[in-house]
C-alpha distance (Angstrom), angle and dihedral (degrees) to the residues before:
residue distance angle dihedral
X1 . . .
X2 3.63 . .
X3 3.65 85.7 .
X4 3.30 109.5 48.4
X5 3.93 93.0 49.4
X6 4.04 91.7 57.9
X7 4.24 87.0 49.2
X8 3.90 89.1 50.3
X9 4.14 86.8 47.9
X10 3.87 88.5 40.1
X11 4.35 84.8 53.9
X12 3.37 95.7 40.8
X13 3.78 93.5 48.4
X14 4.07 86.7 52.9
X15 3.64 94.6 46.3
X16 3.98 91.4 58.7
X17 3.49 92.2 40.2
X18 3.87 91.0 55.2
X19 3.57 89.3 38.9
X20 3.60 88.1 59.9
X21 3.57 102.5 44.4
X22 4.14 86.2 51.4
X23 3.74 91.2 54.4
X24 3.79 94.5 41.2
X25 4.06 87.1 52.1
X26 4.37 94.3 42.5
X27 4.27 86.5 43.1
X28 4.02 84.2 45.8
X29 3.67 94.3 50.2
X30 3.68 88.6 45.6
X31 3.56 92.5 58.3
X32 3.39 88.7 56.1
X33 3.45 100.9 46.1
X34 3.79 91.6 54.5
X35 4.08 94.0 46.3
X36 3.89 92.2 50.2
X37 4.01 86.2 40.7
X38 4.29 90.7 55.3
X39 3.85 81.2 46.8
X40 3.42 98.4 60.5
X41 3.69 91.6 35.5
X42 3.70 91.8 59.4
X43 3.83 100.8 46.0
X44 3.38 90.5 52.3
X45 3.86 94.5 53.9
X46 3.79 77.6 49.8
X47 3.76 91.3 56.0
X48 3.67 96.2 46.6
X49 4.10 93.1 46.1
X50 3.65 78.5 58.2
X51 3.11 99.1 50.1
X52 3.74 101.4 56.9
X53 3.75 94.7 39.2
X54 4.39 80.7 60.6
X55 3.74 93.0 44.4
X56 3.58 87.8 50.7
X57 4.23 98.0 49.6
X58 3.82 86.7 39.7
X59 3.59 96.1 61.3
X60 3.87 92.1 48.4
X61 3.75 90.4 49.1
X62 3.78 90.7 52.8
X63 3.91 93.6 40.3
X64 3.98 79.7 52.9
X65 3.60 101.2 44.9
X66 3.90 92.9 45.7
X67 3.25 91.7 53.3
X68 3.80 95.8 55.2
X69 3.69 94.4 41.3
X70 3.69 97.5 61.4
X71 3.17 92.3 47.9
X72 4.24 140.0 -153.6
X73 3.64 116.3 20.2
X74 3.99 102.1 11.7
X75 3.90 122.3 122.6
X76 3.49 131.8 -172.5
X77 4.25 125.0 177.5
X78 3.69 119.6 -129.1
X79 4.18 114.3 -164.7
X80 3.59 116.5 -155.0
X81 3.50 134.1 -167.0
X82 3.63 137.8 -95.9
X83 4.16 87.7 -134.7
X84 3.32 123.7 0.3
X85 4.51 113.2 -147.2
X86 3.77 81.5 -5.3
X87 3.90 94.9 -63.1
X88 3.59 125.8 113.9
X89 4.16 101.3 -118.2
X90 3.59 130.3 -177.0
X91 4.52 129.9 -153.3
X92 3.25 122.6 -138.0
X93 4.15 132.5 -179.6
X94 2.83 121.2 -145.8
X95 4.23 129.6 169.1
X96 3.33 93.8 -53.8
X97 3.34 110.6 -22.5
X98 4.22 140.4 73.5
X99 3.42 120.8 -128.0
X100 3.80 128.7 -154.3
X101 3.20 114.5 179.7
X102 4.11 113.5 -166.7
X103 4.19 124.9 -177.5
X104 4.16 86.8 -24.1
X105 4.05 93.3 -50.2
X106 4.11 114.2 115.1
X107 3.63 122.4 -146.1
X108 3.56 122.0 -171.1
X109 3.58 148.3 -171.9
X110 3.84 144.1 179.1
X111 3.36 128.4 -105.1
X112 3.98 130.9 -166.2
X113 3.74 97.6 -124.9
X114 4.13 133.4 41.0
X115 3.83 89.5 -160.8
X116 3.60 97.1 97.7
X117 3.98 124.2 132.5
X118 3.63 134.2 173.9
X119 3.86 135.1 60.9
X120 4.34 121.2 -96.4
X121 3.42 108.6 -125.2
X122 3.89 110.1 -148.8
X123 3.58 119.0 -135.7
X124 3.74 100.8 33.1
X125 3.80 138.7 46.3
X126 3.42 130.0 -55.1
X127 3.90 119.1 -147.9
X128 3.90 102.8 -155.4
X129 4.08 107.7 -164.1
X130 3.63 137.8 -173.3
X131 4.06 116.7 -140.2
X132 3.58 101.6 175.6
X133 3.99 98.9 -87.5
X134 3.71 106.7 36.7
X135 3.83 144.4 13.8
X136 3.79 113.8 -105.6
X137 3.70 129.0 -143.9
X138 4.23 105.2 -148.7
């Protein structure tokens, strides 16, 4: 009897162990799974930040570009944002390029003309207008 009692203690001391090791390697992979998982999460909230902020700097370069292309006398409006990907942002032109400038990080794009004057006003419309030798922001 004496024997079989210190085999069952011998199993049942292997069974925990190996239950422990199992749950140690399933909580480790879990750990894992949610790190990589915030990860991802993160970059894409990255991505889509980016995202608007391009939409945003597109649209102003088109608005600009239009405006220049068809040439003296045309107008066009341009709304922007009070906070763009829930930053406060400001646009710039300069030569021939806009500026947006978003939490410290510049993003810029070309534009056709360097003839631009005027100041964006965020939060309200912009009235972009062509007099002949420049695009002007009303």
């Amino acid at each position: 009897m004496q024997a079989t009692t210190s085999t069952y203690r011998k199993h049942k001391a292997q069974s925990a162990f190996e239950f422990i090791f199992i749950f140690g390697i399933f909580l480790s992979a879990l750990v894992v799974g949610m790190w990589v998982s915030s990860t991802k999460t993160a970059e894409i909230s990255e991505y889509n930040r980016n995202l608007l902020i391009d939409d945003l700097l597109l649209k102003v370069t088109e608005k600009i570009n239009t405006a220049w292309i068809e040439g003296e006398g045309f107008s066009t409006n341009v709304t922007l944002p009070v906070r763009v990907a829930n930053s406060d942002y400001e646009i710039n032109v300069t030569s021939n390029f806009v500026i947006m400038t978003v939490s410290g990080n510049h993003y810029i794009r070309g534009i056709i003309t360097e003839n631009v004057t005027g100041n964006f006003t965020i939060g309200g419309v912009n009235t972009l207008r062509n007099t002949g030798n420049a695009v002007e922001i009303v």
